[in-house]
N, C-alpha and C positions, 0 to 999 in steps of 0.2 A: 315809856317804860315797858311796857308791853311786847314793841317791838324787839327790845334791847335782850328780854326774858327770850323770845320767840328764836334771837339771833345766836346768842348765846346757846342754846338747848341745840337746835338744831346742827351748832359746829362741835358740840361736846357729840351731840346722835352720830354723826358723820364718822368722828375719831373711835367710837367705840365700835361701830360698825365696820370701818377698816380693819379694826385689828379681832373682829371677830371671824370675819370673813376670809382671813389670810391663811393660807396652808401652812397646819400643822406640822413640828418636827414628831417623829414619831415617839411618844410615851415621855417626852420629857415632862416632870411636876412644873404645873403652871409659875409662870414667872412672877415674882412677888410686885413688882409693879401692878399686871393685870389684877390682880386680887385686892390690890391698895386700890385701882380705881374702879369694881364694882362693889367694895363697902363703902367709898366714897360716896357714890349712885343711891346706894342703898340708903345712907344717911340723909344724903340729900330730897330725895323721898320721902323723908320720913320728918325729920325737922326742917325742911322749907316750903316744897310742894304742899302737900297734905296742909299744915299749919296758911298756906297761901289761898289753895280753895274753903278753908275753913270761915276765914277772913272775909272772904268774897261772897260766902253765903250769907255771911252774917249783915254786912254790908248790905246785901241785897233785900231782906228781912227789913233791915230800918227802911230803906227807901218805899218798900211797899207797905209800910204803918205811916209814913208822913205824906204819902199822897191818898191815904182814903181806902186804901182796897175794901171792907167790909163794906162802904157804901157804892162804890165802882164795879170793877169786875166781881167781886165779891167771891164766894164758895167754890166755883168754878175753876178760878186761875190758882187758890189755894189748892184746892185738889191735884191743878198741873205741877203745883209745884212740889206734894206732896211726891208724887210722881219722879219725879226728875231727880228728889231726892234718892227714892229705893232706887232707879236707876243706878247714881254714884252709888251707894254704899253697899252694895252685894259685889258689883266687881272689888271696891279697897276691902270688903270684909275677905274675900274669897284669895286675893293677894297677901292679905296679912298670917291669914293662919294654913294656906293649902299650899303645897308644892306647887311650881310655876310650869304644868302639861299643857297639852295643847287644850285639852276644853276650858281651862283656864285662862289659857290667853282668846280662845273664842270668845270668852264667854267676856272678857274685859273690852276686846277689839266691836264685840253687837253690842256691849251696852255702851260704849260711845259713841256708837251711830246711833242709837237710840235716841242717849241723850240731847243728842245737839239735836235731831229731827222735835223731836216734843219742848228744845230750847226754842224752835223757830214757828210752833204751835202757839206757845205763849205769847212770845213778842203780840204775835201775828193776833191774838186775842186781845190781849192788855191793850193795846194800842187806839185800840175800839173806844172804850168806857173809860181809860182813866190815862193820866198824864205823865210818861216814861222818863223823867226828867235825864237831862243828858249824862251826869252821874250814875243814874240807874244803868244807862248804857254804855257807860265806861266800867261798870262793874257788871254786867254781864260779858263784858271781854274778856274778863279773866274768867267767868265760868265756865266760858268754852278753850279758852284754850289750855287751862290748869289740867283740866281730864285729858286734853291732850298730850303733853307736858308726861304727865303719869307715863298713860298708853306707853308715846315713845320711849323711854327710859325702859320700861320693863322690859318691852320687843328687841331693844339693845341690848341688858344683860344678859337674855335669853333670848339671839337671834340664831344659833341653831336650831331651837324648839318651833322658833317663827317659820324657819325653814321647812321641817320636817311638817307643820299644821299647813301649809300651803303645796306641800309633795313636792319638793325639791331641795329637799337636805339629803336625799340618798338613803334617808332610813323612815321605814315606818312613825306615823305620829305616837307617843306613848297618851293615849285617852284614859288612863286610870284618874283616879279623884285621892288623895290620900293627904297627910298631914301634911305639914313642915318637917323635913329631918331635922333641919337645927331653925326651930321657935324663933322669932324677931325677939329682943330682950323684952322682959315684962315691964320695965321701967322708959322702956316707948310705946309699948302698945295699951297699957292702964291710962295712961292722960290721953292719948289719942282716942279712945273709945269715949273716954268721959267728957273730952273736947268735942267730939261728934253729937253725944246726946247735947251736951249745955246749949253749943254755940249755931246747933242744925237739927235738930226734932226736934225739943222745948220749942226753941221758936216758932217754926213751922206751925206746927200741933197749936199752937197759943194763937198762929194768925187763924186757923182753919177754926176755932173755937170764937173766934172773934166775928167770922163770918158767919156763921152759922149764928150767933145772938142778934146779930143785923137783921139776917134773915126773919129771923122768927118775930121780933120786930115793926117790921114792914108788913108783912103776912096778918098779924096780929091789931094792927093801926086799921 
């Protein structure tokens, strides 16, 4: 499945990248097709991506309450994971309400190298003290590659901007920080905020508090 996701993405990245890269006629209003298929993008970001790392964290939350974390890795790997989470959620916060400039796309392209280097912290921890069942590591499959999944789509809709952030679009990078001119609708971005707290800090926060009673606990025995 994974691969099918990875296969798929990557030939949809390719098409939208051909035809961003292609020489413009001069000042004609964009072709109603390309506009059909970056709110296509855009939706698909918004009701499948997103809604699929959601999924996959939650997923990942049960596995680490059915093998024991608060008595295993305990406080430690909850804190990595706390971690991993601000990582995800400042780049989608900063995508959802900010214009798509180059510190933005920086700033989404370092927190995915981020994330996958402290994904492979964890592993590389958990693996020590408690038992990674093979599920667990069929579901960190998709935690890494859903961020990536994102990443590329946006870099596609916005591969001039990716040009000009790496000095080779021909124009200076625009570095300002500033709103959304036209707002994602509020009736995707209220569930999706509310989705993020239910289904990805509630939980976190509950295992980090759960380790933390172990702790004191043991400490206290």
């Amino acid at each position: 499945m994974g691969r099918i996701v990875l296969l798929a993405t990557t030939c949809l990245a390719g098409f939208l990248l051909a035809r961003a890269t292609a020489p413009a006629e001069p000042e004609p209003p964009p072709p109603q097709e390309t506009a059909d298929v970056a709110e296509v993008t855009r939706n698909f970001l918004l009701n499948f991506v997103m809604p699929l790392w959601l999924a996959a964290g939650f997923a990942d939350w049960i596995c680490h309450r059915a093998t024991s974390i608060e008595t295993t890795t305990g406080r430690k790997e909850s804190l990595i994971h706390l971690l991993m989470l601000t990582e995800a959620a400042i780049p989608v916060l900063a995508g959802m309400f900010l214009e798509i400039t180059s510190p933005v796309l920086a700033l989404m392209i370092a927190s995915f190298l981020l994330h996958d280097m402290t994904a492979l912290w964890d592993v590389s921890y958990a693996v020590t003290k408690r038992n990674v069942t093979p599920v667990e590591q069929h579901v960190h499959s998709y935690l890494e590659m859903v961020p990536l999944m994102a990443v590329a789509f946006i870099c596609t809709l916005h591969w001039p901007k990716v040009l000009e952030l790496f000095g080779t679009g021909g124009r200076k990078p625009d570095w300002s920080i500033r709103l959304k001119r036209r707002p994602l609708p509020w009736r995707s971005v209220i569930p999706l905020l509310g989705a993020m707290l239910a289904f990805e800090w509630a939980p976190y926060l509950e295992e980090l508090r759960r380790t933390q009673e172990a702790r004191a606990h043991r400490l206290a025995s």
